[in-house]
TIDO-675038 format. One line per 3 residues: number of its first residue (from 1); their letters; for each residue x, y, z of N, C-alpha, C, CB. Coordinates in Angstrom, 1 decimal. Glycine has a CB too. Layout:
REM residues N
NUM> a> X Y Z X Y Z X Y Z X Y Z; ...
This chain:
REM residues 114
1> xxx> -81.6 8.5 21.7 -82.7 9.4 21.9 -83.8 8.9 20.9 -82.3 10.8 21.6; -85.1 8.7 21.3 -85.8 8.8 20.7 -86.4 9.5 19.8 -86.1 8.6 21.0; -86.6 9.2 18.3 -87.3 10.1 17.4 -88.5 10.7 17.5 -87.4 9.5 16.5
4> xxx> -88.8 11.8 17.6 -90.3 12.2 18.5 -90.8 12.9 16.8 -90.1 13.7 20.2; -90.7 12.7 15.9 -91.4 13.4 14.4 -92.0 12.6 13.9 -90.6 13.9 13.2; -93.7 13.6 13.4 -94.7 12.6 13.0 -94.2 12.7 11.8 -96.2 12.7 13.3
7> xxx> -93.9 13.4 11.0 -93.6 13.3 9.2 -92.1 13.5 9.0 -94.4 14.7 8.2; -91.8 12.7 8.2 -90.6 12.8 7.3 -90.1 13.9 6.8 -90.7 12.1 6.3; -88.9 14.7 6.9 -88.8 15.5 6.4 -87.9 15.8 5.1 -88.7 15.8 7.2
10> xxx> -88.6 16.7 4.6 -87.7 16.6 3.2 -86.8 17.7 2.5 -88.7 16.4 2.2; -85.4 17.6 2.6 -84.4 18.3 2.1 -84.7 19.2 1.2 -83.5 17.7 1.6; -84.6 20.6 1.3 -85.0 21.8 0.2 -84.4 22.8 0.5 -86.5 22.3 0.0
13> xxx> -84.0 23.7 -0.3 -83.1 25.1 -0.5 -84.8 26.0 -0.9 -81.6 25.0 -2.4; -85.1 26.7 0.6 -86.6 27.5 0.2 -86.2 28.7 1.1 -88.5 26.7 0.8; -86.7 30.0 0.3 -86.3 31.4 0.9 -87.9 31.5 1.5 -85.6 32.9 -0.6
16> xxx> -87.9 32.6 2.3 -89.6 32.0 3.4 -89.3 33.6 4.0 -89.4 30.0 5.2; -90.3 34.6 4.5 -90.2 35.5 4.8 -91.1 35.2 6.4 -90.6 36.3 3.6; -90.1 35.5 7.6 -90.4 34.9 9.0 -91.0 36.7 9.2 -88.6 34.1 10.1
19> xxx> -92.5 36.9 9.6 -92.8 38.3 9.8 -93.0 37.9 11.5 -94.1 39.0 8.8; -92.1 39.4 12.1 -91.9 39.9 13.6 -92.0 40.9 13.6 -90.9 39.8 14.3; -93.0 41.5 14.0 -93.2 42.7 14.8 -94.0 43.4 13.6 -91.7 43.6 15.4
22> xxx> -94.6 42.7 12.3 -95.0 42.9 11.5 -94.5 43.2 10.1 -95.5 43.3 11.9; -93.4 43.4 10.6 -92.1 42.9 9.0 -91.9 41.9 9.1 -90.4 43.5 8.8; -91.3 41.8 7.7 -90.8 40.4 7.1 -89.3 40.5 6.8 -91.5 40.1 5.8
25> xxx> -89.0 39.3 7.7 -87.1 39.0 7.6 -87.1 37.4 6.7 -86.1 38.6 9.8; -85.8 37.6 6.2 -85.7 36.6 5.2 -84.9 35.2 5.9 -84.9 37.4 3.9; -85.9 34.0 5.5 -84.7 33.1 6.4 -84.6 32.3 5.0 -85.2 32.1 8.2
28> xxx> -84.1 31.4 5.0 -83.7 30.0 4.4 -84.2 28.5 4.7 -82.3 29.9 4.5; -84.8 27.8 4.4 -85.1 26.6 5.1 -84.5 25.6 4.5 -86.4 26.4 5.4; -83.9 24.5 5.3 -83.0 23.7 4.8 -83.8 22.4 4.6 -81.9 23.5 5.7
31> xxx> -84.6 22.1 5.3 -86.0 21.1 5.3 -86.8 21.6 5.9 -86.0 19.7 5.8; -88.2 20.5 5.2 -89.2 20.6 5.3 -90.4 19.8 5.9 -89.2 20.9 4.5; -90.9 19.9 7.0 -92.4 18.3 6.8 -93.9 19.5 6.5 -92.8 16.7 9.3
34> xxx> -94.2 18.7 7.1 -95.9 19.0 7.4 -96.1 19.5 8.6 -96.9 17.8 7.3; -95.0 19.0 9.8 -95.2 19.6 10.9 -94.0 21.0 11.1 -95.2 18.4 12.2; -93.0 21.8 10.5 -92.1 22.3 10.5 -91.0 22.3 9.4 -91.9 22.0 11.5
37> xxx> -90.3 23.4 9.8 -88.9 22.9 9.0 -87.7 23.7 9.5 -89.0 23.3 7.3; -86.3 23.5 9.3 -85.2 24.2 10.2 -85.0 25.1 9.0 -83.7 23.2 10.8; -84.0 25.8 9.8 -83.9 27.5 8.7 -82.6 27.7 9.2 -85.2 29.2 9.1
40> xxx> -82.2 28.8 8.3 -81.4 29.3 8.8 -81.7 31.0 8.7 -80.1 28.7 8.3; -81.6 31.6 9.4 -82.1 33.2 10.2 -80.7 34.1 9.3 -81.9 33.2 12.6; -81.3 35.4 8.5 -79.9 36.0 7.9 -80.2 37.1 9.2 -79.8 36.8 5.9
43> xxx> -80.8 37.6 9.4 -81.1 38.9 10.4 -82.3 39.0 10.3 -80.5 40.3 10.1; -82.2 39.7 11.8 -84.0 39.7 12.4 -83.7 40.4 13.8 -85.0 37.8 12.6; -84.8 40.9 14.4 -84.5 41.4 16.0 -84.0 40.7 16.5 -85.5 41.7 16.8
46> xxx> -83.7 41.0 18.1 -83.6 40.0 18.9 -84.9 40.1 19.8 -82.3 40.1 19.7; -86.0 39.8 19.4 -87.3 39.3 19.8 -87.4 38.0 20.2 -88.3 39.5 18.8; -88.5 37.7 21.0 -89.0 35.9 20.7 -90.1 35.9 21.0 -88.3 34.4 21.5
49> xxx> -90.6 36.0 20.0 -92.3 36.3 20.4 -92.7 34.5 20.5 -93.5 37.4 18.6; -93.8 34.3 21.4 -94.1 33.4 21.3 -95.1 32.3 20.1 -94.4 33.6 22.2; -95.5 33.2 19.2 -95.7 32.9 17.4 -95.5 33.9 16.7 -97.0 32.4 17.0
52> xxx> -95.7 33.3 15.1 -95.3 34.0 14.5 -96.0 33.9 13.1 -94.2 33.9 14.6; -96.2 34.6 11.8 -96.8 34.1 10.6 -95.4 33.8 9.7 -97.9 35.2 9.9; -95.4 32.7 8.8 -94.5 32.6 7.7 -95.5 32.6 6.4 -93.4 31.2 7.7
55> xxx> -94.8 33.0 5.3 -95.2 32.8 4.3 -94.1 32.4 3.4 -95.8 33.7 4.1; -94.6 31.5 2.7 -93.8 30.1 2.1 -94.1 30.3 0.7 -94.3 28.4 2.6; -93.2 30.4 0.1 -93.7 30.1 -1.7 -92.4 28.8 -2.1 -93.5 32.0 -3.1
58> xxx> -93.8 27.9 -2.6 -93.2 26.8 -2.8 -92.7 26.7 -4.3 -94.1 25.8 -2.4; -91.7 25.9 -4.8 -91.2 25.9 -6.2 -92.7 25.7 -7.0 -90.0 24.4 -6.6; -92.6 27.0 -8.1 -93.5 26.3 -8.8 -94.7 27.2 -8.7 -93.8 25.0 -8.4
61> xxx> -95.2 27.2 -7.9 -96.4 28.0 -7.3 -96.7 29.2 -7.4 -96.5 27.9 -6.2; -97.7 29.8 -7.8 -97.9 31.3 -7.8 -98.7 32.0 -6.4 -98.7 31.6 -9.3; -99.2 30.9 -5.5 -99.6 31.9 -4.6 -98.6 31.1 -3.0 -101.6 32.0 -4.6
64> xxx> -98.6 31.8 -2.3 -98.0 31.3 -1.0 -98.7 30.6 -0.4 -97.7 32.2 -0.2; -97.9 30.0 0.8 -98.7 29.4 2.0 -98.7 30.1 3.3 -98.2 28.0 2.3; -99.6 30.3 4.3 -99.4 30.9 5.5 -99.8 30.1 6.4 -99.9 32.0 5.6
67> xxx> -98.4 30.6 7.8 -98.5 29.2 8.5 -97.8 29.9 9.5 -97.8 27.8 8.0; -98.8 29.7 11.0 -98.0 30.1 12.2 -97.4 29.1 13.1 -98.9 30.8 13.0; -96.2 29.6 12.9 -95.2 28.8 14.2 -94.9 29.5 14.8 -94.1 28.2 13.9
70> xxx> -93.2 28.4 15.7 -92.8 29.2 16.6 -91.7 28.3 16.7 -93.6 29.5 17.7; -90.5 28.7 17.5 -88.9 28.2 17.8 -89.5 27.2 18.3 -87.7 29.1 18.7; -89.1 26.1 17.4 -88.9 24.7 19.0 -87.7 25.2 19.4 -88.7 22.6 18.7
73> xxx> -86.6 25.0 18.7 -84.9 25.0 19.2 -84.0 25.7 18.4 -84.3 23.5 19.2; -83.4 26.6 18.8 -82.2 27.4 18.6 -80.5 26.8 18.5 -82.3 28.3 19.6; -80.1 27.2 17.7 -78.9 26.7 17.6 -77.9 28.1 16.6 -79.2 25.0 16.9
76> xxx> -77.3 29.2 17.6 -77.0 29.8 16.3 -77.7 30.5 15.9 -76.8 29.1 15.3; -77.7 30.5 14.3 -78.5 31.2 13.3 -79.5 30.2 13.1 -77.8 31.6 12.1; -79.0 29.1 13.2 -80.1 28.0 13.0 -81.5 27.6 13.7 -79.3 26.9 13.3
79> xxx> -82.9 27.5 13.3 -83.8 27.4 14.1 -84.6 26.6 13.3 -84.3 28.6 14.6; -84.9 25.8 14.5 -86.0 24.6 14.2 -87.5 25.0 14.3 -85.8 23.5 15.3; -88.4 25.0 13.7 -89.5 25.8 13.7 -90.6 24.9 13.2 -89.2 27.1 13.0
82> xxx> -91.7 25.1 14.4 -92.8 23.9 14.1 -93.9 24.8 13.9 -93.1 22.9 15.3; -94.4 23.9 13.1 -96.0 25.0 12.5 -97.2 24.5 13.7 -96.8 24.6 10.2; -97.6 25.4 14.2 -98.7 25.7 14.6 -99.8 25.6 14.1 -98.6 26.6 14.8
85> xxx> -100.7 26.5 13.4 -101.5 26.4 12.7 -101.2 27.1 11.1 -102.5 26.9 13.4; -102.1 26.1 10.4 -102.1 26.3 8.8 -103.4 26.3 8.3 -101.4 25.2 8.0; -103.7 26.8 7.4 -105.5 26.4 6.6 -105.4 25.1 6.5 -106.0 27.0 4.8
88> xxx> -106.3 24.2 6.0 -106.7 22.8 5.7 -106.0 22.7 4.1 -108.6 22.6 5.8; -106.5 23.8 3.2 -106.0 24.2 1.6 -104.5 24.1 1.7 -106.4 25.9 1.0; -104.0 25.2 2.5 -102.5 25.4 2.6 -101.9 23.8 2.7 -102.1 26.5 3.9
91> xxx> -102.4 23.1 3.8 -101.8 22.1 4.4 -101.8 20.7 3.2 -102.7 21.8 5.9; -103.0 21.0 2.8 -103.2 19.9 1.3 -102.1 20.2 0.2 -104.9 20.3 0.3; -101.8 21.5 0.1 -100.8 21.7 -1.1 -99.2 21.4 -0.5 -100.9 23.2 -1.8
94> xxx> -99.3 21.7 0.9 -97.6 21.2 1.3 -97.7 20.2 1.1 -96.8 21.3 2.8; -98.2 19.3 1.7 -98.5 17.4 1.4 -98.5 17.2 0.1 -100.2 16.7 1.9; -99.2 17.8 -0.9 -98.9 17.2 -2.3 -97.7 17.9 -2.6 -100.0 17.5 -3.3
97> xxx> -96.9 18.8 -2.7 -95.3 19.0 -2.7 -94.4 18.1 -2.2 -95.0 20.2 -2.1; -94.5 17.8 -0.8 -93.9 17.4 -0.3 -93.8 15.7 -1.0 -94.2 17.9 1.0; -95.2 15.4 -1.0 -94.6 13.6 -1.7 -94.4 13.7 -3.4 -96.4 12.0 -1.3
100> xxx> -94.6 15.0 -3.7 -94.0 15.1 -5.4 -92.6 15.6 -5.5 -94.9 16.2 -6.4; -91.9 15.9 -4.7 -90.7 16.3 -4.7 -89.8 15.3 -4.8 -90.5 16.9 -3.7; -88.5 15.6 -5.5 -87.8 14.2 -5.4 -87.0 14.6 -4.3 -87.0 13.5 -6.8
103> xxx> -86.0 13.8 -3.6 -85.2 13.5 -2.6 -84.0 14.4 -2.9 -85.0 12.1 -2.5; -83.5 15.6 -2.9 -82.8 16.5 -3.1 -81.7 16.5 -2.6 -83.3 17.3 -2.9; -81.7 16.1 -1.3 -80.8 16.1 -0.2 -78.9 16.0 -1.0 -81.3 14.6 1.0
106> xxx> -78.7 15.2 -2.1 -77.5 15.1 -2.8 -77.3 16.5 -3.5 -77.6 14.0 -3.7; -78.5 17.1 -4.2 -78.3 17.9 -4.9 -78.3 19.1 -4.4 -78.8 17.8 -5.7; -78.3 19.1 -3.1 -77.9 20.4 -2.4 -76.8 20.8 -1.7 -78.6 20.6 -1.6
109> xxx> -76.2 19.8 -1.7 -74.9 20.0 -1.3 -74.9 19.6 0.4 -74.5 21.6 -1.7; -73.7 19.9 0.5 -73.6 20.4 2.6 -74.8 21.4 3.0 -71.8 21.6 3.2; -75.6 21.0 4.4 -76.6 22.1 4.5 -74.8 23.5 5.3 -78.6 21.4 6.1
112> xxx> -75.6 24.3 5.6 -74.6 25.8 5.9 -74.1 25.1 7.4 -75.8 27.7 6.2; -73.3 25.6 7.2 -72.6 25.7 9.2 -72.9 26.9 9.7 -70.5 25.8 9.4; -73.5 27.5 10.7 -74.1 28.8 11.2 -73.1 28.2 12.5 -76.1 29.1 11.4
């Protein structure tokens, strides 16, 4: 199968508040790019709206990022989730996180089994 991802993604343990229906449910994201990241879902409706807002607080940071996506792919609890649209600002500071971060993926252990 061909690899269809324009950015690299990068291994992180990030709590992210997925808002539906105008609350906010708590997910987990296991990685991260510039175009998305997979999660894992603790509870939430059984909605599927066709987008959605997250808000992201990255290590470190005192203000959030906001960013609308939506399910590419389900699996489980597990959901793959591509961003949509982001500010230009927001999108500058994931990009500089993302290539200042070191490579984590060891120090996180096994991602979850859902």
């Amino acid at each position: 199968m061909t690899e269809r991802r324009k950015n690299q993604r990068q291994p992180m343990d990030l709590f992210f508040n997925k808002y539906l229906d105008g609350f906010p449910f708590l997910g987990r994201a296991v990685d991260l790019s510039l175009d998305g990241l997979l999660s894992v879902a603790y509870t939430e409706p059984e909605i599927d709206p066709a987008s959605f807002p997250l808000e992201l607080r990255l290590p470190g940071q005192t203000q959030s990022l906001w960013v609308w996506g939506r399910v590419a792919r389900r699996s489980g609890r597990q959901h793959a989730i591509q961003f949509l649209r982001m500010s230009p600002r927001d999108r500058r500071r994931l990009k500089a996180h993302l290539e200042s971060a070191p490579d984590t993926a060891a120090d996180l252990g096994p991602r979850p089994v859902v």
